[in-house]
N, C-alpha and C positions, 0 to 999 in steps of 0.2 A: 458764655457770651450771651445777651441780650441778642433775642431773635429781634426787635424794632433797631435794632442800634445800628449804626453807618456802617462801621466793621463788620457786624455781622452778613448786613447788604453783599459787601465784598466780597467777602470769603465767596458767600453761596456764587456768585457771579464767578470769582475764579475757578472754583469746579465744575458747574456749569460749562463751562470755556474749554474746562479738560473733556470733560464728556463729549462735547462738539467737534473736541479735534480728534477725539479717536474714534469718531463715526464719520468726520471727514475721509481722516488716513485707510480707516481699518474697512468702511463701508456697512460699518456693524458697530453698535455696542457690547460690549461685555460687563459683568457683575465686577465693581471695584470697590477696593478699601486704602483710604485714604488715614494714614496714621500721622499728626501734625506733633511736633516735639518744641521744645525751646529752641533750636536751631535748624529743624530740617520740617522736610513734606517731605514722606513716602507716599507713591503710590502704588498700589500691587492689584494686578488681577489677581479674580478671585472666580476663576474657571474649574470648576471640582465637577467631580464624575457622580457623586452623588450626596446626599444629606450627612455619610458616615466621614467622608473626610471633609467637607465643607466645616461638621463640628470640629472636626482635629484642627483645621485650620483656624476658625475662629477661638479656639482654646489656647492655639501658639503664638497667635496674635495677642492675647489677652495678658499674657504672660510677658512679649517683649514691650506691648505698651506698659506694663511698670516698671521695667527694669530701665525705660528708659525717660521714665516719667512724661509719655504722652502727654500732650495738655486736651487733644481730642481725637477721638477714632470713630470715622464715619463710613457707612457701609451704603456703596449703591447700588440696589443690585432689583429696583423693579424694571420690569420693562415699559420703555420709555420711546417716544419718537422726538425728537431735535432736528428740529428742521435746521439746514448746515449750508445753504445758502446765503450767499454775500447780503448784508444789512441785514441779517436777523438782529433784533435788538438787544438778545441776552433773557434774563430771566425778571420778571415785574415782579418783587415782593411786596407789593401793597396793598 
């Protein structure tokens, strides 16, 4: 997908949105991965104890995005503040 293109806007703005809700709900972010397929969005924490399974887990990951022909897997996991009060306006890509 075209990072300038309208779609791409959206997407980023839908995860975005995810993010926001689970530092509304949770009062915290956590490290997530977002696996998109032909028909579905996964999303999964990606809370690992340390860099040995964090690999293991991005290796398993690696493996069911071809088995199920991902079309994109996306990791978020810097740390980040999202302001999560009412009228924030979402994310400016321009």
């Amino acid at each position: 997908m075209n990072k300038n293109s309208e779609q791409y806007k959206i997407e980023a703005n839908r995860y975005y949105n995810v993010a926001r809700k689970i530092l509304k709900e949770d009062g915290e972010f956590y490290p997530i991965l977002v696996m998109i397929t032909e028909s579905s969005v996964y999303v999964l924490p990606m809370q690992m104890p340390d860099e040995k399974a964090k690999s293991e887990f991005l290796m398993l990951m690696k493996v069911i995005a071809k088995r199920l022909k991902a079309k994109a897997v996306i990791t978020i996991a810097e740390t980040w503040y999202v302001d999560a009060r009412e009228g924030d306006e979402g994310v400016n890509l321009k």
